[in-house]
C-alpha positions in Angstrom: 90.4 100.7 56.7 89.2 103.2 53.9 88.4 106.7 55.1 85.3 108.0 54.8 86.3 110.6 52.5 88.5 108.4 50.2 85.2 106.2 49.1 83.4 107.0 46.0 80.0 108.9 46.7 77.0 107.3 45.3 73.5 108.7 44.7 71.1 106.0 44.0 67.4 107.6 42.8 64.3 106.5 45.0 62.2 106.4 41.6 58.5 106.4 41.8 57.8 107.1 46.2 54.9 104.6 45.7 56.7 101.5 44.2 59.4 99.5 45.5 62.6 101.7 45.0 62.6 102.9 48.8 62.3 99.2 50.1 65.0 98.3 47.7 67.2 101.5 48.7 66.7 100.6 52.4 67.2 97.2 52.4 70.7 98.1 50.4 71.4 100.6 53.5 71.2 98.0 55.9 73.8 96.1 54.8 77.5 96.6 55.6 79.1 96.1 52.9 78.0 98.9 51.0 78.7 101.5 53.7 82.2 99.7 52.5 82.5 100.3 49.5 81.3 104.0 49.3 79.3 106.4 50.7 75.7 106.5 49.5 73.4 109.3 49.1 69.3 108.8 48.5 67.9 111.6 46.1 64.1 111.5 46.8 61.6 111.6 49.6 62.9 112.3 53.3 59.3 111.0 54.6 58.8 108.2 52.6 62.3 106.8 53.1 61.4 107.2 57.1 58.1 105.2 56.6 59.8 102.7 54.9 
């Protein structure tokens, strides 16, 4: 198993709050194989990501 801090970091934009980047972004999230392969970061919206 890969260690957290071995995996490459990964900041993936949110784009326009109002279109379909955050449901894009979280249904990424949900899925385990990307918490796998590296450890992502969201740049954008706290509250919109929580609505979403």
């Amino acid at each position: 198993m890969t260690r957290s801090k071995d995996k490459p970091l990964l900041g993936v934009t949110m784009g326009d709050p109002a279109g379909i980047g955050p449901e894009v972004i979280a249904k990424a999230l949900a899925g385990k194989k990307l918490q796998r392969l590296c450890r992502p970061i969201v740049i954008g919206s706290f509250q919109v990501m929580q609505q979403t």
